[in-house]
C-alpha positions as CSV (number, residue, x, y, z in Angstrom):
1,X,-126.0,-23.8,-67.7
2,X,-125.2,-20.3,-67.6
3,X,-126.8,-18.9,-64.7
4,X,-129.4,-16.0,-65.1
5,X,-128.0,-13.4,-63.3
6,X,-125.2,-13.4,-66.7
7,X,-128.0,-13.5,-69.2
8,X,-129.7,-10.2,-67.5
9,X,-126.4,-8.5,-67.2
10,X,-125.4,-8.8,-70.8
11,X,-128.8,-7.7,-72.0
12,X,-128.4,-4.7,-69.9
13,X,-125.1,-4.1,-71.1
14,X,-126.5,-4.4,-75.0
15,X,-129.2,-2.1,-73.8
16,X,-126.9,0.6,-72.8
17,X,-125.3,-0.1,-75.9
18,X,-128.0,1.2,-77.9
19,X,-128.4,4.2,-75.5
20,X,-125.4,5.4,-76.6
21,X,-125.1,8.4,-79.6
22,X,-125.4,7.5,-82.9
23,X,-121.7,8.0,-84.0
24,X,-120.2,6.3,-81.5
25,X,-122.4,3.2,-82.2
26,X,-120.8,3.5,-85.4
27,X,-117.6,3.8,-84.4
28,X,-118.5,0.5,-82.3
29,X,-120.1,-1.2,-85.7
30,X,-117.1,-0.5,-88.1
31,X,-114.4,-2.0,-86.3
32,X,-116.5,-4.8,-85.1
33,X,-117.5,-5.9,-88.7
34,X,-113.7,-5.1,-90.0
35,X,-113.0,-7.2,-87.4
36,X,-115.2,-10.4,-89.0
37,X,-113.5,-9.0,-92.5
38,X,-117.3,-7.6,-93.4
39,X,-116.6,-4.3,-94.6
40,X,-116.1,-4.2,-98.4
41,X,-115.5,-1.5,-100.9
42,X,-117.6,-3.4,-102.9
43,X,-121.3,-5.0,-102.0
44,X,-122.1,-7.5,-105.0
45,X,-125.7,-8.5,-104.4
46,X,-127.6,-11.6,-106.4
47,X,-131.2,-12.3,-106.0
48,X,-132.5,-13.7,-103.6
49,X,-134.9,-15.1,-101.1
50,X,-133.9,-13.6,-98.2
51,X,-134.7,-10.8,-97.2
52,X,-131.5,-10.2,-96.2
53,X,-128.6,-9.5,-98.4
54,X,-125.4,-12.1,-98.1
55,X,-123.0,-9.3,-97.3
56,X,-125.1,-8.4,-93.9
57,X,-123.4,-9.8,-90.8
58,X,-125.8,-11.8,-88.4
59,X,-125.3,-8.6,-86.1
60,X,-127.8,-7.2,-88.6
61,X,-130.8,-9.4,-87.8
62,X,-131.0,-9.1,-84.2
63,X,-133.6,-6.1,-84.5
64,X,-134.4,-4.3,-87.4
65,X,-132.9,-0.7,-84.8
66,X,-129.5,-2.9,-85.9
67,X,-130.5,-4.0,-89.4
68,X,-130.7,-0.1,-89.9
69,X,-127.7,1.2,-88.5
70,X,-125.1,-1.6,-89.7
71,X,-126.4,-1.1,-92.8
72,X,-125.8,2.1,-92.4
73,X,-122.2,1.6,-91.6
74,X,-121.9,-1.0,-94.7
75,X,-123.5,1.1,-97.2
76,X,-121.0,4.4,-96.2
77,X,-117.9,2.1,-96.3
78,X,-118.9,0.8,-100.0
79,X,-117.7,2.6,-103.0
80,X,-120.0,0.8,-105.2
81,X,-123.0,-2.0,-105.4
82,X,-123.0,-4.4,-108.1
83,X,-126.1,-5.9,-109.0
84,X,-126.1,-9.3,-111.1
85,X,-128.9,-8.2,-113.5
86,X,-132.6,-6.6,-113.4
87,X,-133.9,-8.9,-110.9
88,X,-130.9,-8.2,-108.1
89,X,-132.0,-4.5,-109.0
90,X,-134.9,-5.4,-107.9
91,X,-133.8,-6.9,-104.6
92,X,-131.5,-4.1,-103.9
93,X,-134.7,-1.6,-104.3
94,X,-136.3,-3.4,-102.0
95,X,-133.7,-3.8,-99.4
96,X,-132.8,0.0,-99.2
97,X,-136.7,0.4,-99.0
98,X,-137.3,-1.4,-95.9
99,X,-134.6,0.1,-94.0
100,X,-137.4,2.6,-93.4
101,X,-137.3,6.7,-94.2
102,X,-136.1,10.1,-92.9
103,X,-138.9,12.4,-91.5
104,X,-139.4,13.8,-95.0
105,X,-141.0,10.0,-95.6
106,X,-138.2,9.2,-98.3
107,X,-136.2,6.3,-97.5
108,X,-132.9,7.6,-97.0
109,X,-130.5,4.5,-97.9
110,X,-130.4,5.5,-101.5
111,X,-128.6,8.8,-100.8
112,X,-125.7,6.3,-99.3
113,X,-125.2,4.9,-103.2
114,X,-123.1,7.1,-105.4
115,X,-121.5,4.1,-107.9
116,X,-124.0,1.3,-109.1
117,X,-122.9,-1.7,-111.7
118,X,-125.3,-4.1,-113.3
119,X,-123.3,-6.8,-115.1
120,X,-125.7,-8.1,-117.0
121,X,-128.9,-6.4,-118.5
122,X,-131.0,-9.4,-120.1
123,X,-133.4,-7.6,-122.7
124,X,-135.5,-10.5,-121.8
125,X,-135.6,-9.9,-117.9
126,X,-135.8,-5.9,-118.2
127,X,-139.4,-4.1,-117.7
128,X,-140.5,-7.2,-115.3
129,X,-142.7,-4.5,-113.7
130,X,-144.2,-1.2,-115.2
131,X,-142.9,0.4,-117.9
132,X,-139.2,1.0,-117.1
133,X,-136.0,-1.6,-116.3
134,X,-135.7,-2.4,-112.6
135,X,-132.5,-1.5,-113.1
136,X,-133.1,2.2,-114.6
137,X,-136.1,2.3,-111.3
138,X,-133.3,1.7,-109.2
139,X,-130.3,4.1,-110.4
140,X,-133.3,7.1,-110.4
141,X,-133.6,6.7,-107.2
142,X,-130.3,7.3,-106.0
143,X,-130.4,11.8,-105.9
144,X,-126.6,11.3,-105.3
145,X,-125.4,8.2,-107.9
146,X,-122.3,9.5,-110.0
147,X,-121.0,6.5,-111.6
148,X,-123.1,4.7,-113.4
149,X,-121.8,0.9,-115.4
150,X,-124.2,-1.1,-117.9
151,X,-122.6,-4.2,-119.2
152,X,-125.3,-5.8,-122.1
153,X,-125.3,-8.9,-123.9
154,X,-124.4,-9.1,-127.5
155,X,-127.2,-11.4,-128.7
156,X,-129.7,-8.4,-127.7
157,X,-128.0,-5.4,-129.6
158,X,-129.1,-6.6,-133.1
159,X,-132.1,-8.3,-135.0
160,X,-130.7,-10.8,-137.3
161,X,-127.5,-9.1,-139.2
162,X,-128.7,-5.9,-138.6
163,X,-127.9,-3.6,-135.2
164,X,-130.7,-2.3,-133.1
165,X,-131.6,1.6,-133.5
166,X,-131.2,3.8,-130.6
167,X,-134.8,3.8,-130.0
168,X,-135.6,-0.3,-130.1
169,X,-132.7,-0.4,-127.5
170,X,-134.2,2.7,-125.3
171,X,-137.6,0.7,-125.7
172,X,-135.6,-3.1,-124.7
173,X,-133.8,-2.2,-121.6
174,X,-136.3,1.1,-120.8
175,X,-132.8,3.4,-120.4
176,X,-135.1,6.7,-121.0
177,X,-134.9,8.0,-117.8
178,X,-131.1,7.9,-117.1
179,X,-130.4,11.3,-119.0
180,X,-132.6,13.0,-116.2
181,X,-130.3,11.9,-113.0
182,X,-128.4,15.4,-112.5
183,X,-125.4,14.1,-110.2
184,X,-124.3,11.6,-112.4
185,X,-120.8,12.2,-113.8
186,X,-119.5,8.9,-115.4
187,X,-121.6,6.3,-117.7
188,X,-119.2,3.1,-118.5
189,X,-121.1,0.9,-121.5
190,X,-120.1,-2.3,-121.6
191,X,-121.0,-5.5,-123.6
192,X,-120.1,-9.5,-123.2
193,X,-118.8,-11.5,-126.1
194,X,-119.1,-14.3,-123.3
195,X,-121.8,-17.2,-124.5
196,X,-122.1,-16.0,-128.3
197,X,-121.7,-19.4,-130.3
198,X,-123.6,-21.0,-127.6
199,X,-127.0,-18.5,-127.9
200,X,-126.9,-16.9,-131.5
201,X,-126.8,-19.0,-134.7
202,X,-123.8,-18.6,-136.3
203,X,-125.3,-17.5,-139.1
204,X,-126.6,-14.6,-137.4
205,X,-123.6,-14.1,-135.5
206,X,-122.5,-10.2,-135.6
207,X,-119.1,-9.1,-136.3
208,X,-117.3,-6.7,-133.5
209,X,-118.2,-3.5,-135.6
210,X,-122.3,-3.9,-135.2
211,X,-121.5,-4.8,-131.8
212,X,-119.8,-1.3,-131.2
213,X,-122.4,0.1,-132.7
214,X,-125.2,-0.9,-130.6
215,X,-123.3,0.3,-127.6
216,X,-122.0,3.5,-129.5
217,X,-125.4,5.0,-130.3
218,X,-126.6,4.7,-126.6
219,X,-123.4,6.2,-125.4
220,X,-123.6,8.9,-128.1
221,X,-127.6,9.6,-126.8
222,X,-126.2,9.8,-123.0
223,X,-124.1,12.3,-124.0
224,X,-126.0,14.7,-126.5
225,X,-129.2,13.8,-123.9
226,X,-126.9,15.1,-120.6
227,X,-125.4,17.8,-122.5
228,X,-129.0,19.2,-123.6
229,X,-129.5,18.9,-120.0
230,X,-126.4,21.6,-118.7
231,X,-124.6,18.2,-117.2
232,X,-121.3,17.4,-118.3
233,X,-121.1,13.5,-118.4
234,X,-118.3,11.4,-119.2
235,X,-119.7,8.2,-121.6
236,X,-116.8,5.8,-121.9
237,X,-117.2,2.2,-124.0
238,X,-115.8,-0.8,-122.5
239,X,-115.4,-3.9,-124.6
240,X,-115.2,-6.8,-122.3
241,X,-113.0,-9.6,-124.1
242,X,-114.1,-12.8,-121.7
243,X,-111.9,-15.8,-122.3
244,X,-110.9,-19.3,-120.7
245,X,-107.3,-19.6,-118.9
246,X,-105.8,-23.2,-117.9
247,X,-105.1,-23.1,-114.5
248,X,-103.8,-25.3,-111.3
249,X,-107.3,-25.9,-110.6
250,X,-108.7,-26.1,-114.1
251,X,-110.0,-23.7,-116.7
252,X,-110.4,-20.2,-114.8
253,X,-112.6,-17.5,-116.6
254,X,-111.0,-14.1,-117.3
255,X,-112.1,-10.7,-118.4
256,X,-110.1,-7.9,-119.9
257,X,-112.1,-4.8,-120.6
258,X,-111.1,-2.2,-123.0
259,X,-112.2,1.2,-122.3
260,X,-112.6,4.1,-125.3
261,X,-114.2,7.1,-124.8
262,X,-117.2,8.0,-126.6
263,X,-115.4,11.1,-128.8
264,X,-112.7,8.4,-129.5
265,X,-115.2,6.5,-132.0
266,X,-117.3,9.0,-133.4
C-alpha cells in the first residue's frame, strides 16, 4: 500500500506544477507527449462518442485546466486536422467549443487551425443542421484557415448522365460561404472514383470528363468568387485514382492523387 504521506506529496508536487507560467507548462507538455509519440503533424479525427478526441493523451482528462492546455500544445504542433466527413466536422466544432473562450467570449481554439481536410463530403450527410454543411460551419470559423481540401464523391456530382450545375452543387454540400473566409490562400478539390460500380448503375455511370466537370465549375466559382473579393486564392483539382495492390498481408488500398490547377483546364 503506498503510504499517504507519498500520495500528498505528489499532489503537491502536481499542484505546483500548475502554478507554474504558462510557457513553461508547455514546454513541460510537449516533450512529455513527444515522449508517448502523441504529437502529430497531423490530427485525423472520426466521429465519435466521446467527448474526447482519440488523439488526446489520458493527461488530457485529468481536469478540464489540462484538457485546455494540452490541447493547446496538440493543436500548435498540428499542421492540419482531417475530418472523415460532415459529421466529424461536426465533432471537431464541438471539441474546440468546449475548450472554453478568450475574454472577448470567442472560443479561441479555432485561431490554432490554419489547414483543414475533409475526405469525404456525402451530399447525403451535408446540411444535418441549419442551412449550411457542418463542414462549411466549421472551416468559417477558423479567422486564420489557409488551406482548405474537399475530396467529394462521384456518384453526387451528376443526376443521371448529366453533371450537376454550379448552383445544385452550392445548394448539396451548402459551399456558399467559403468565398467569404479572407485568409484562406489554397482550395485543393478532390473527388473519389473509389466505390463507383458498387453505388451507381452502370448505366448511369459517368465518364471521367463529367466527373472533372463537376469539380471544375466549383473550383472555377472559388476563384472568380475570391477574386471578386481582392483575395488571391490558389484553386488546384486533384483527381484521386484509388486502386487495390496485392500485398504480404493481402490486398492493400492505394491512392494516387493528381493535382491540375484550375487555369490548367479552363
Amino acid at each position: 500500500m503506498t503510504p499517504p504521506h507519498h500520495t500528498n506529496q505528489t499532489s503537491g508536487t502536481f499542484s505546483s506544477f500548475l502554478l507554474l507560467p504558462a510557457e513553461l507548462r508547455d514546454v513541460v507538455y510537449a516533450h512529455y507527449l513527444a515522449s508517448l509519440g502523441s504529437v502529430h503533424d497531423v490530427l485525423k479525427v472520426a466521429h465519435r462518442r466521446s467527448s474526447v478526441p482519440a488523439f488526446l493523451s489520458q493527461l488530457a482528462v485529468t481536469s478540464h485546466q489540462l484538457l485546455q492546455e494540452v490541447s493547446r500544445v496538440l493543436l500548435r504542433f498540428a499542421t492540419k486536422i482531417v475530418a472523415a466527413d460532415c459529421k466529424a466536422a461536426d465533432y471537431v466544432a464541438h471539441f474546440l467549443e468546449s475548450l472554453g473562450s478568450d475574454e472577448n467570449g470567442n472560443a479561441w481554439a479555432f485561431n490554432l487551425i490554419q489547414t483543414l481536410e475533409f475526405t469525404t463530403l456525402n451530399m447525403n450527410q451535408e446540411k444535418i443542421s441549419g442551412t449550411t454543411s457542418p463542414a462549411v460551419d466549421l472551416l468559417v470559423r477558423c479567422p486564420k484557415l489557409k488551406d482548405l481540401r474537399l475530396t467529394l464523391r462521384t456518384q453526387d456530382l451528376y443526376t443521371d448522365r448529366t453533371p450537376k450545375s454550379c448552383h445544385d452543387l452550392l445548394q448539396a454540400f451548402g459551399l456558399g460561404p467559403i468565398i467569404h473566409c479572407a485568409s484562406l490562400r489554397c482550395v485543393r478539390l478532390g473527388w473519389r472514383r473509389r466505390g463507383d460500380n458498387a453505388l451507381v448503375s452502370p448505366t448511369l455511370r459517368p465518364n471521367p470528363e463529367d466527373r472533372l466537370e463537376g469539380v471544375r465549375v466549383l473550383g472555377l466559382w472559388m476563384k472568380e468568387g475570391s477574386s471578386a473579393g481582392g483575395q488571391c486564392v490558389e484553386v488546384v483539382l486533384v483527381k484521386n485514382w484509388v486502386g487495390w495492390a496485392e500485398g504480404r498481408k493481402g490486398l492493400t488500398l492505394f491512392v494516387i492523387p493528381e493535382e491540375q490547377s484550375i487555369e490548367e483546364v479552363l
